[in-house]
N, C-alpha and C positions, 0 to 999 in steps of 0.2 A: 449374560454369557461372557459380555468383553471384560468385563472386574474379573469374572473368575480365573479366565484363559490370560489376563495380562499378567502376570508374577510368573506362574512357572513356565509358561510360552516362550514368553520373550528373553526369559533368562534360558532354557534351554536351548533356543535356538540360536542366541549368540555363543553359548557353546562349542553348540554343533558347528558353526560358523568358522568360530577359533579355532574350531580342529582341524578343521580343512585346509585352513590357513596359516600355520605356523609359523610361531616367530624365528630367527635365526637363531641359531646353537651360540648360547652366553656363556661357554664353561669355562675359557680360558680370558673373557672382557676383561677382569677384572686383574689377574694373572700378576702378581708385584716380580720386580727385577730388585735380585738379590745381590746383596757387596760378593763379587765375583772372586774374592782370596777363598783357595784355594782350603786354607786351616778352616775357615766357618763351615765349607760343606764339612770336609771332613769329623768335625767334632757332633754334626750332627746325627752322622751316623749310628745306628742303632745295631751293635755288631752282638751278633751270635754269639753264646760263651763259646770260651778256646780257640777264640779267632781274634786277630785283630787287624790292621788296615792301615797301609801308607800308601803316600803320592808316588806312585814311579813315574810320570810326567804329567805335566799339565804347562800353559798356556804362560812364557812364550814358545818352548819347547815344539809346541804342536797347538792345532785348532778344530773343531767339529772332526773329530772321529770317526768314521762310519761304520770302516768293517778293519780287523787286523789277525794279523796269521807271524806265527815264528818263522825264519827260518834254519836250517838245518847250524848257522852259527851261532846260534840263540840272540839273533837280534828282534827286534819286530817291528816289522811293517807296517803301517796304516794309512788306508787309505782319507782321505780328508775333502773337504767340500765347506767355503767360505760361502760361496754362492747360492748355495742350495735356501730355499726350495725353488726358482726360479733365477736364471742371472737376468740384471738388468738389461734395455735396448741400449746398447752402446759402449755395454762392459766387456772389459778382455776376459775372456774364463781363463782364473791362473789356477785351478786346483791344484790336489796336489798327492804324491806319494813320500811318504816321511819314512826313513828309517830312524829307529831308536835304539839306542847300545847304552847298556849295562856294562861299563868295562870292566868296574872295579869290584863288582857283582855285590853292591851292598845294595841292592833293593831299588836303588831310583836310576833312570837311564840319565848318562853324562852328556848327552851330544843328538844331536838331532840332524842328518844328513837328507837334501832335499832331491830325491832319486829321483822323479820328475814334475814335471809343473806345466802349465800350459795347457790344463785333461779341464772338462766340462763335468762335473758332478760324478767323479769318480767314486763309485759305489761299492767296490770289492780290490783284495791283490790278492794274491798269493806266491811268491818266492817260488821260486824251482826252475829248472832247467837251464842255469846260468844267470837266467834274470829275473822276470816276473809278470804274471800274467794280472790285466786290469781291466775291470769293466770300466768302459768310457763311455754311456749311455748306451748309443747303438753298437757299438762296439766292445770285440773286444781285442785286446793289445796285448803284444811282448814285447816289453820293455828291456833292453840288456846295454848294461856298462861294458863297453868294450875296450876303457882304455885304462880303467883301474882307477877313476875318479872319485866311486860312489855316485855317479849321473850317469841316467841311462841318454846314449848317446845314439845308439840303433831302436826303429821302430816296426813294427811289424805286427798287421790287421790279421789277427787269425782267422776270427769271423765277423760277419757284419750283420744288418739285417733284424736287429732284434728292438724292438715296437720302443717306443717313448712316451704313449702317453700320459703317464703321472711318471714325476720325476722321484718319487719315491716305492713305487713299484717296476724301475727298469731292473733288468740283470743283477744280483747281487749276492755275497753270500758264498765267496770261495771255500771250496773242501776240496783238500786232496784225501781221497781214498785210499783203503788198504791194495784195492785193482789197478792202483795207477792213474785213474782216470781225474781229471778234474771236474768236481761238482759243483752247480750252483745253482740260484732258484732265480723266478720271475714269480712276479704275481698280477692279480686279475685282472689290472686294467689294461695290459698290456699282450699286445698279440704279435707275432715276433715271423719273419719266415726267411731261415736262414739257408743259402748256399751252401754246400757240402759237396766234396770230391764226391762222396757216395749221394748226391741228390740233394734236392731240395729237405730243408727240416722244419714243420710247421709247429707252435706254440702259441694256442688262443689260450688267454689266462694267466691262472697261476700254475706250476707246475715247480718239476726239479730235473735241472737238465743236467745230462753227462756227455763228458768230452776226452775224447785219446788225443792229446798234441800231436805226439808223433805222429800218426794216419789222418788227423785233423776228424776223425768223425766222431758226431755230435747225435743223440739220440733220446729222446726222452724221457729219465727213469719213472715219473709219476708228475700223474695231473692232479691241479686242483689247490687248496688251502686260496686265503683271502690275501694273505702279505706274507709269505711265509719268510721270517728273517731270523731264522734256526736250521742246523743240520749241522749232527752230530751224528758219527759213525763209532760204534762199539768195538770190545775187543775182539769179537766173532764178525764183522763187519756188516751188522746190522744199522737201519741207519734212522733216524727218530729228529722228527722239524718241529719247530714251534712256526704260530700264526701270529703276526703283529697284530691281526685284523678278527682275527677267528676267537674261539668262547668253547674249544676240548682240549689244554692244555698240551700236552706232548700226544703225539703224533706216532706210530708206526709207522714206516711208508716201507709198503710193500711193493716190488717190482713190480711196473705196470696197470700196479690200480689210481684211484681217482679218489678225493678227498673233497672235504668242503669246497662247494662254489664251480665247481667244474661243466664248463659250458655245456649244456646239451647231456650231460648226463643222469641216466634215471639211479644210480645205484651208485654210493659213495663208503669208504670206508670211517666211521665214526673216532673222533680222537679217544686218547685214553683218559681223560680229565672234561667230560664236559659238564659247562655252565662256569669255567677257568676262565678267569680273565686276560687280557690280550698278552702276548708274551714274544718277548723279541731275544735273539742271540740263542744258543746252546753249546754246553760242554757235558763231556762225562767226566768223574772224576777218577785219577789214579793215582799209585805211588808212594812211595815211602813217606811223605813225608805230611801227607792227609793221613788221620786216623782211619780205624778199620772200617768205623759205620759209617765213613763217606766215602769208600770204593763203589766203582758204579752209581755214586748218585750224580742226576740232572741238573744243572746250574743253566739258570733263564732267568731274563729280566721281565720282571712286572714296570715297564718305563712310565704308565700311567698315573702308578701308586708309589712308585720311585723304592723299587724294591730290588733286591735280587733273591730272587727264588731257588725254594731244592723240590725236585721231585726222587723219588724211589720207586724202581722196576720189583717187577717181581714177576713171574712164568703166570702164563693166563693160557692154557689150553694152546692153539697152534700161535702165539700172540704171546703179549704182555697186561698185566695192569698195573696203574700208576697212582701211587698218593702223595700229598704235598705233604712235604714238610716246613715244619719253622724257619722264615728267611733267614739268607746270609746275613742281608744288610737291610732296613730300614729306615727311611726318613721322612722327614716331612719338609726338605730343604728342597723348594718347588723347581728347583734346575738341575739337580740329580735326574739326568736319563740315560740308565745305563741300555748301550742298545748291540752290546758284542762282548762275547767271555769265551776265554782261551787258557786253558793249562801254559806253564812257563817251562823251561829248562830248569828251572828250580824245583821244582815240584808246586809254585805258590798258583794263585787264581788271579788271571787279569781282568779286566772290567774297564771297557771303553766308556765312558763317560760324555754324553752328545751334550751334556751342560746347556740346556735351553727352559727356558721357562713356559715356550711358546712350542705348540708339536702339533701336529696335522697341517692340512692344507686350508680345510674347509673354513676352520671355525675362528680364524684372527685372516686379516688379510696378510697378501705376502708380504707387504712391504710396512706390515706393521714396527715401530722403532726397536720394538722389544725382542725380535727377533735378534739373540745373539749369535753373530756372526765371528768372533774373535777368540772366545775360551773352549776350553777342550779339557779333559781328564783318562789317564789312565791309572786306575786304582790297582792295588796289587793286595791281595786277601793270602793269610798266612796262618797257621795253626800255631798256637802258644805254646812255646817251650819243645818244640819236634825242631830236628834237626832238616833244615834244608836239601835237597839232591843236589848233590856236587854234581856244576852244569858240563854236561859232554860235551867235549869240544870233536864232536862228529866229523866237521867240516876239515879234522885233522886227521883223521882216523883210516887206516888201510881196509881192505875188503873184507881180511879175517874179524878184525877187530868190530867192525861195521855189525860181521853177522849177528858175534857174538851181544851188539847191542839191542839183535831181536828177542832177547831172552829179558832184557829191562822190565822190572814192574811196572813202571811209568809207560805210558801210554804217550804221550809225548818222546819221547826216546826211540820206540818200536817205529812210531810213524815218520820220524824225520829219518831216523837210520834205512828208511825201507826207500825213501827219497831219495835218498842221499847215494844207496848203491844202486836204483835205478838210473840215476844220473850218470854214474859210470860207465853201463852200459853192459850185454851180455857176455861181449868178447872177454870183460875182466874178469866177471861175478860169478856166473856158472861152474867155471872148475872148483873152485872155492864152494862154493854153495851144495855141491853134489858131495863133496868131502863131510861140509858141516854137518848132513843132513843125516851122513852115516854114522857121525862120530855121536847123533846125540845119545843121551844116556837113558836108557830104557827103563831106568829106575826115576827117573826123575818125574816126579807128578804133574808135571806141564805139558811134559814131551808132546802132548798133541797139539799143545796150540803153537808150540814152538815149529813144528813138522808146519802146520796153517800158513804161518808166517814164510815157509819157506815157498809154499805153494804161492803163496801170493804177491811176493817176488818175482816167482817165474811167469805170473799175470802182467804184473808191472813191467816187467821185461818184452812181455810180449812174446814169448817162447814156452809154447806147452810141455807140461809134462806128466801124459797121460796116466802113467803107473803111481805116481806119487798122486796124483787125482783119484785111481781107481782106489788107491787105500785109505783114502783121507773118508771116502765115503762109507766104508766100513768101522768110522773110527770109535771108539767106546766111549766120546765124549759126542752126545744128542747136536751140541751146538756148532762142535767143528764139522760133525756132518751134515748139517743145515749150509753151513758157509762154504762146505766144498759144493754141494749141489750147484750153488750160486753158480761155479765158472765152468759148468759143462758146457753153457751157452757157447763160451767164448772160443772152447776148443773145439769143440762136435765137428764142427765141417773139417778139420787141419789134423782128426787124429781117428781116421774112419775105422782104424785096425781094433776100434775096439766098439762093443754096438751099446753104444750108451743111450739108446731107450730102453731097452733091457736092465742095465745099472738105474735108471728111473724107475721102473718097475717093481725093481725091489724097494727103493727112495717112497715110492707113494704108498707105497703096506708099511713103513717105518712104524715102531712103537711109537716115535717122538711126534706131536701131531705137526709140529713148526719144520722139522723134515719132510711130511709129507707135505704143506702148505710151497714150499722152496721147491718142492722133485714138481709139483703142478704148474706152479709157475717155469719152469723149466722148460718143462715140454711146450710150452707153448711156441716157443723159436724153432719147432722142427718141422711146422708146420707140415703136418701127414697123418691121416686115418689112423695111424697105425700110433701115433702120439695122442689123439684125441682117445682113443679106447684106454691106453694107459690111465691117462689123466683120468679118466672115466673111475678107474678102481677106486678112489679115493673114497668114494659112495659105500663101502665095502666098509668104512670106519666111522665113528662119528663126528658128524660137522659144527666145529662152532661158530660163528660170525665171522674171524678173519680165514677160517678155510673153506669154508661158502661161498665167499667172496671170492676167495684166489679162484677156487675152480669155476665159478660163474666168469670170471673174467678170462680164462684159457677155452672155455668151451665158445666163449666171443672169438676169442684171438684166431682160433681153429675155425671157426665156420665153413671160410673158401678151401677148406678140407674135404668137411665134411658132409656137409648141408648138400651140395648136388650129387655126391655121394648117395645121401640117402633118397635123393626126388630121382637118383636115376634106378634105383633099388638093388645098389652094388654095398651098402653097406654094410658089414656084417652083423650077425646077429649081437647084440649089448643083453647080456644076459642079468646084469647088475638093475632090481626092481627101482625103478623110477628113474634110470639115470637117462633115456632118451627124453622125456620128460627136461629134467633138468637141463640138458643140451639145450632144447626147444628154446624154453622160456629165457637163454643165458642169449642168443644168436638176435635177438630182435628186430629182426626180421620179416614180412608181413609174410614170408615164402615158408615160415613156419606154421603158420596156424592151420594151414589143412592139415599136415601132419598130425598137430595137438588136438585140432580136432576127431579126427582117427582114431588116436589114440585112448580117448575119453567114452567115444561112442562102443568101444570095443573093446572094454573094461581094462587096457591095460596100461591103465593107471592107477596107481593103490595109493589107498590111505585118503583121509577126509583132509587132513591140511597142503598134501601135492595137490589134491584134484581142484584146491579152492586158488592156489597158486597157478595152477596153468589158466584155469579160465580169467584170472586176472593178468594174466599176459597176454590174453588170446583177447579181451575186451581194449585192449592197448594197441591194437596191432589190425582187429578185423574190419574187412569190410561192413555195410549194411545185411547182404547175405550170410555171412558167417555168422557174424554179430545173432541175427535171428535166430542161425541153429545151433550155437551156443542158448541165446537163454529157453529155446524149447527144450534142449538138453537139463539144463537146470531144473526146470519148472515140471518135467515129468519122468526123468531117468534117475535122478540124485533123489535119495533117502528126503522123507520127508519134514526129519527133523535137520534135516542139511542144507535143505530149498533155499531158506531166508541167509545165509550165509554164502551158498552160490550166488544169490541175485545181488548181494552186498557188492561180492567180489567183481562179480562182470559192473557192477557201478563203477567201483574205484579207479577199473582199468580202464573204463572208456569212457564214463558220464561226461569229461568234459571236451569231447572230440568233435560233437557237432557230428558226429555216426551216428544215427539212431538203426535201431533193428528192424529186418524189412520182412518178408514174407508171413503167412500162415503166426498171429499174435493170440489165438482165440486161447491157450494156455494161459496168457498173460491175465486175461479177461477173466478165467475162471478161477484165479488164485489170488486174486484182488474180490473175489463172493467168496471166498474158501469160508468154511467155519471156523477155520484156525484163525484169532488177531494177527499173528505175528506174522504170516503168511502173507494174507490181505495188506500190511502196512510194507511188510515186502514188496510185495506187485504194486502199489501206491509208489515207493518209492522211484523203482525204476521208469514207470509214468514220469515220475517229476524229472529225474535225469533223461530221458529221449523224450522228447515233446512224440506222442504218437498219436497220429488223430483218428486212425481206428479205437483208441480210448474215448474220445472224444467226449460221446453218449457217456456212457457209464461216470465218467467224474464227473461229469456235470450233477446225475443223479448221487451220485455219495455225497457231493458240495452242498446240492439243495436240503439233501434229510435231515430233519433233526433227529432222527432218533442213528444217526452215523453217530460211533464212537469219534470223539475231539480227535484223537492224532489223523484218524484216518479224516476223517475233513480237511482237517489242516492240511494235511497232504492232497488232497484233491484239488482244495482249491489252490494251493501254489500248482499245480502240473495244470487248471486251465491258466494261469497267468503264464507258463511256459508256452503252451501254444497259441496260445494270442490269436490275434483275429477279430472280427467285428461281435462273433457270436461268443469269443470270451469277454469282451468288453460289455455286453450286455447279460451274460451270467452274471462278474464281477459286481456289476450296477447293483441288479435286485437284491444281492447278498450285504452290500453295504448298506441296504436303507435300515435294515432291523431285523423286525419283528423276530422270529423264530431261527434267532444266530446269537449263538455264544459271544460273549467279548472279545475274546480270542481269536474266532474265525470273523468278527467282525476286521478285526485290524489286520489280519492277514488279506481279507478282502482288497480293503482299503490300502493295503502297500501295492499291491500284483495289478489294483486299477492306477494307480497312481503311475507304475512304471510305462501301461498302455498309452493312458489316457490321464495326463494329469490337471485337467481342465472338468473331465465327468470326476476324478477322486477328491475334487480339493473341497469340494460342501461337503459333502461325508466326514472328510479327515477332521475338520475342524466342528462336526457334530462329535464324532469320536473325541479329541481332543480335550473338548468341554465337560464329558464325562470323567468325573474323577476318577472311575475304576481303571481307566485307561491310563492313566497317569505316569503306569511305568511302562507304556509302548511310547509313551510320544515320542521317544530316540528314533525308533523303528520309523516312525510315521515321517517325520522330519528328513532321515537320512531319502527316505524314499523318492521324495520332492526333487532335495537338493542334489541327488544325484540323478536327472534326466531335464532333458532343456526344457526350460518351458516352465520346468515347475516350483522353481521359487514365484515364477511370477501369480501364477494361479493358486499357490496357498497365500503369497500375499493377498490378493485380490478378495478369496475368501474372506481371511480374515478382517 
């Protein structure tokens, strides 16, 4: 027996050994450090036909890049970090804020101006409001030159309070929006709880947080993604992340929902590209001076594979879908990392350049040599032979002139110019703006987005204007009435003379399914019964994935509406089939399951896939008593080719709760004898998920028979190894010596006694083992051992 069992024993089990064990991640050991000029990256480049690619800066200009944003004088900004990913004990942090100018506008910045220094791993800026707002770890800053130096000489902590731990998941990711507000992301290692005039503002994770400077309030647009170090805001003001960390390529992000990795969450929204490799930065593209079949497309870096990437939208039901296209750039020059891309005042493509050979934390130490600390790149990408956008000098431009720069193709123009008369302030813009808005031209094919623009102005501004809202929502373009929905939130309480649930009302019957997806999210801030039944109609349409999602997430938002509402029996009749249902199962709640169960017992709930839905929230959620009269429910009221599908579901929702089902089980009993297999391996199952010892008998008898069909055995005997006990260890024993046991149910034995008892399984194991037809359990057998104490020692010992 020892010749036979020594070869493939001992080599599977230092396998299995190794596996447990793992060595450290070697993908970067080896990692060469490349002649850091500038031309060798470049020439490596693998550019897209009718594109080509210069230096606009690089290193001594600027160093380590992180994140960079124009401002409205078409300079740009970037934020910088020598020290990262850790500064040394004893080192001064001099990071840093760079401005870069393009005077002469031929393509490369002339001057590099050092707006501040002295910042700890400054990870975002963004330009605006005279100065410039900065992540500073925990902080964040406005920085403002007050004496006309180009050096910010005044400092000012807007907020503070936000988590540090990985210095590469703190705060980052400036966007200013079409609303005014500044965007920006965290990600998951980091849990953040910040101070606010309006309260405390908590952030565990990743997310994307929004901020009004002027009122200082801060509020969470969405949880979740792994490093999200993308967002990018469309021409309808839709808004779309990449995950440095994540594997669905571009991203949706819907107000309010939750995305990959979101603590504590059961239900997440899926990207638009999964099984996409990691992707850092986003831009969309516009403008004269990009060809037609790159309007609207995605620019993300692949920094792994040292790429720059294109994705293309296209309409998906209330949503989008997304396909890759052919990279911008390509190489195989291992310090190429692009990790930030931004349209120019040109029309061209920037591309921050982190130039390291060396990336992550984990997998080289910090303070390995090769860690480049000193170069930097900003790449500028251009179309062959198209003529450049003559760059606007905004920053010179009066109010009328300003508007008329909301009508720019370029998307860069629209956004700084909307900056830029934000910054002015209402007292200037509004007479002006009320003028433009009448003067535009009703023949003009835009006209609606051009009206959008004005609407979100008066967002920026911070000054509603309800009538130009109420029309925008009627408008004959699907998308601008998706993005007017967006700001009823903001006005609702400040413009009550009009009843904008009612305007949602008609929003959630929209043809457009991403209007009604926007009018659902909507209601959710009105928090009132009488929001919750709107939201409710959507059920009246059909649902696809991201409008499931939105209304599952407003009938949560609503509960402390609702939900005592209906436990006090004040809430109105919901006439829409299934949709109290749906409420139910969205509130997660444990104060719902009587209700669902109510509802179940008293047929009104329809259709085979609601009804397998609720009891899989109601298995999620129930006590032991509920729990029971759900699967009594199951096992004799539900259609009898539905039974094993019911019982599947109450599995999934609850099998690993450590709830088992408690009263009156003898249904259980009699559909585990049923004459139907499938039934029987049913009722097996849910045995193996609740250890129930009124089972007890009975699998003991299905374990012992041979003449029990294999699965249903197999199942027996795992549910006596779930209940354990002295009298399952001695079932287990008699099944492993032999005689009248399958191979099969021998080693299943033999794993369920091993985890009891791995002292009575390890002579067994290694009679099994010996057997060649066993040959391909010994993983099974192995893993069994070495996962509970005791039991390497007693298969050694065996053996």
């Amino acid at each position: 027996m020892t010749e036979r069992l020594r070869g493939p024993v001992v080599l599977l089990g230092l396998l299995i050994l190794l596996g447990n064990n793992p060595r450290p991640a070697l993908a970067q050991r080896d990692a060469p450090v490349p002649d850091p000029d500038p031309e060798i990256e470049r020439s490596s480049f693998e550019v897209a036909d009718g594109y080509e690619v210069n230096l606009f800066a690089g290193d001594p200009l600027l160093a380590k890049p992180i994140q960079m944003n124009f401002d409205s004088r078409g300079r740009l900004w970037v934020a910088s970090s020598e020290v990262y990913p850790q500064i040394e004990p004893g080192q001064v942090a001099n990071d840093k804020i760079l401005i870069l100018e393009d005077k002469d506008g031929d393509g490369a910045a002339d001057s590099t101006t050092v707006f501040a220094d002295g910042l700890l791993i400054p990870t975002a800026v963004a330009p605006g409001d005279g100065g410039a707002y900065v992540a500073n770890s925990t902080e964040m800053l406005f920085l403002k030159d007050t004496d006309g130096d180009g050096k910010a000489d005044e400092r000012q902590v807007m907020l503070s309070g936000f988590g540090t731990e990985d210095t590469h998941h703190i705060i980052h990711t400036f966007r200013w929006a079409t609303d005014g507000r500044l965007y920006f992301n965290q990600s998951t290692y980091i849990h953040s709880t910040v101070e606010t005039p309006w309260g405390p503002r908590y952030l565990g994770g990743g997310g994307i947080w929004q901020f009004r400077p002027s009122s200082r309030r801060l509020e969470v647009f969405s949880r979740g993604l792994i490093n999200p170090w993308g967002h990018a805001i469309d021409a309808f003001g839709q808004s779309f992340a990449t995950d440095g960390a994540g594997g669905e390529g571009i991203n949706w992000m819907i107000p309010g929902a939750s995305y990959a990795w979101t603590p504590g969450e059961k239900r997440i929204v899926a990207g638009l590209n999964p099984g996409s490799p990691k992707h850092c930065g986003l831009e969309i593209l516009s403008g004269r001076h990009l060809p037609e079949e790159m309007q609207g497309v995605l620019v993300t870096h692949d920094f792994r594979a040292h790429r720059v990437c294109r994705f293309e939208l296209s309409d998906d039901g209330a949503g989008y879908a997304s396909r890759e296209l052919p990279e911008l750039i390509k190489t195989r020059h291992p310090a190429f990392r692009p990790v930030d891309v931004v349209m120019g005042p040109d029309g061209a493509i920037y591309v921050a350049d982190w130039y390291n050979p060396i990336i992550q934390h984990g997998e080289v130490d910090f303070r390995d040599p090769r860690r480049d600390h000193t170069h930097g790149r900003i790449w500028r990408i251009t179309a062959k032979g198209r003529p450049l956008v003559d760059r606007p000098r905004l920053a010179e431009r009066n109010v009328e002139q300003l508007l008329d720069s909301l009508k720019a193709p370029e998307g860069w123009t629209r956004r700084f110019a909307g900056q830029r008369l934000k910054e002015m302030g209402a007292g200037a813009v509004l007479p002006a703006l009320g003028a433009w808005v009448a003067a535009l031209d009703a023949t003009d094919a835009n006209i609606e987005r051009h009206r959008l623009e004005a609407l979100w102005l008066h967002q920026a501004l911070d000054v509603p204007a309800p009538e130009l809202l109420r029309s925008l929502l009627g408008s004959s373009d699907f998308r601008v009435r998706a993005a007017a929905v967006r700001v009823v939130p903001d006005w609702a309480e400040r413009t009550t003379e009009i009843d904008w649930i009612a305007a949602l009302d008609r929003c959630v019957n929209d043809e457009s399914a991403r209007v009604r997806l926007e009018a659902v999210r909507a209601l959710a801030s009105f928090r009132s019964v009488r929001a919750f039944e709107t939201a409710l109609g959507a059920l009246a349409h059909p649902l696809d994935r991201f409008l499931d999602h939105a209304l599952w997430l407003t009938c949560r938002d609503l509960q402390d509406a609702w939900l005592p509402a209906l436990q006090a029996g004040t809430l109105p009749a919901i006439t829409e089939p299934g949709a109290l249902a749906f409420a139910l199962g969205a509130a997660g709640s444990p104060e719902v399951v009587g209700p669902l169960l109510d509802a179940l017992e008293s047929g009104r709930i329809d259709g085979k896939e609601r009804r397998i839905e609720v009891l899989r929230i109601v298995a999620g959620l129930a006590d032991a008593e509920q729990l029971g009269r759900a699967l009594r429910w199951s096992l004799t009221a539900v259609e009898p080719e539905a039974r094993v599908a019911a019982l599947d579901a109450l599995i999934a929702g609850g099998g690993a709760r450590g709830v088992a089902p408690s009263g009156d089980l003898g249904a259980l009993a009699e559909a585990a004898s049923s004459e139907h297999p499938t039934l029987r391996e049913g009722a097996l199952r849910v045995a193996r998920a609740w250890p129930l010892e009124s089972m007890r008998g009975l699998l003991k008898e299905r374990a012992a028979g041979g003449s029990t069909p294999e699965a249903e055995r197999l199942l027996a005997i795992e549910s006596i190894g779930r209940l354990g006990g002295e009298d399952a260890v001695a079932a287990l024993s008699d099944l492993v010596g032999g005689g009248d046991v399958t191979p099969s149910a021998r080693t299943t034995a033999v794993v369920n006694l091993a985890a009891l008892d791995p002292s009575r399984a390890a002579a067994p194991a290694v009679e099994l083992l010996a057997d060649a037809d066993h040959g391909k359990d010994a993983a099974l057998v192995f893993g069994a051992f070495l996962g509970r104490k005791g039991g390497s020692e007693a298969l050694a010992g065996a053996l």
